[in-house]
Every structure is written in structure tokens, then in C-alpha cells.
N, C-alpha and C positions, 0 to 999 in steps of 0.2 A: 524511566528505565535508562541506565547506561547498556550501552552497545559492544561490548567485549567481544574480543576475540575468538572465543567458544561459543557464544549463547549463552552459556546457562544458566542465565538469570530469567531465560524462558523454560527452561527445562520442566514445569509444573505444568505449564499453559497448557493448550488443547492439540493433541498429536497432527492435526489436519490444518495448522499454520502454518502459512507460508511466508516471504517476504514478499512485499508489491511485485519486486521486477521480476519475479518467477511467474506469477502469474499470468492464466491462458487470456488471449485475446479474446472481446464479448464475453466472456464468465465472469456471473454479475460476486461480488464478496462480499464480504462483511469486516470492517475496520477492526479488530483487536487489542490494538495495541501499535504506539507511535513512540518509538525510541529515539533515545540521545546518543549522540556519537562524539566521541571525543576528539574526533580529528574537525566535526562541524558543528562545534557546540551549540548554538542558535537555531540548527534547522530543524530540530523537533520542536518550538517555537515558531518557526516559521512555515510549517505544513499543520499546525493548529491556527493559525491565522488563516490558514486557504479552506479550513473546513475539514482537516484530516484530525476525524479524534474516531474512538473506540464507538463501536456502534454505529457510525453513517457504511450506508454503502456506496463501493468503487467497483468501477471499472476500467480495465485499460480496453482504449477501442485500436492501437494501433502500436505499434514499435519500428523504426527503423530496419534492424534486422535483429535477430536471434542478440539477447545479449549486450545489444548496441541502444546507444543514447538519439535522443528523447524516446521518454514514451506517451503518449497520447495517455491522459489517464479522466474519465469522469466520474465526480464526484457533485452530489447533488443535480442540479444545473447548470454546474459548471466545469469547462474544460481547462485542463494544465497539462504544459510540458515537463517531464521530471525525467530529472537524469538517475538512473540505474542506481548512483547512490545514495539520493536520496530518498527514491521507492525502498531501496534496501531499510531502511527504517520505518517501515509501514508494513506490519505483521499483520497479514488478513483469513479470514476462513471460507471457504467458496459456501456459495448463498444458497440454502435447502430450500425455500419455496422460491419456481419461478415468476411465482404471480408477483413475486417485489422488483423484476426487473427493472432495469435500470434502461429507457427508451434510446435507441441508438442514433447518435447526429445526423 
């Protein structure tokens, strides 16, 4: 997917997407969708290299402040720093059973 200005090339998707970096700290999600951005063409390539595809679930366990870069984020087993715009291209949906949580570090 390209990343435009609008959205609305998710305008179909499921109303209850959000992007990574809006998401609540511990609320475990679910991956949707990993967009391309024209301003960082490689980094939807490069968050499929760390395990960011449709279907795994994430979590962010921490942020700096409201809005502010890194954010702690777990996926799998594993922990990553991402910066706000990169999580902006990781469209996720909060996770309806909690029994798939995701174990806190």
C-alpha cells in the first residue's frame, strides 16, 4: 500500500484501525496492514524484516511522552524502538481475546 496524504486507500478496511503510534500502552493489537510511504520508501520493507506483517500481534509497552519518539513496541519475542513515523505505517486493530496476550518484559 502507498501512504497518501488522505488515507483512502484504507477507506474499505475495518472502522477500528488504527496506526501503531496512536496506540494505547499494554493493549495487545493485531497487525492489519504495513504501508509504504513515499517520503521512506524501504521502511515497509524494512518493518517486514523485523516481523511487522498483517496478522502478528503488537504491542507498545512504553513511549517517551504523549506523541514523542521512540516507542517501545513488542512484537513476537521481540523488542523494537520505532519512531512515530515509522509505527505511522503499521495500521493495527485492538486484540478481542485477551487470552492471546502478548507477556509483559
Amino acid at each position: 500500500m502507498i501512504l497518501g496524504k488522505n488515507h483512502s486507500h484504507l477507506a474499505g478496511l475495518n472502522e477500528t484501525m488504527q496506526p501503531l503510534h496512536t496506540a494505547q500502552i499494554g493493549q495487545p493489537y493485531r497487525i492489519t496492514a504495513v504501508c509504504s510511504s513515499e517520503q521512506m520508501p524501504d521502511c515497509d520493507r524494512q518493518l517486514n524484516e523485523l516481523g511487522f506483517f498483517a496478522g502478528e500481534q503488537v504491542m507498545v509497552l512504553r513511549r517517551l511522552m504523549p506523541g514523542a519518539d521512540p516507542l517501545v513496541v513488542r512484537i513476537g519475542m521481540s523488542t523494537f524502538a520505532l519512531r512515530c513515523a515509522e509505527a505511522a505505517l503499521v495500521y493495527v486493530r485492538p486484540e478481542a481475546d485477551d487470552s492471546l496476550n502478548i507477556a509483559h518484559a
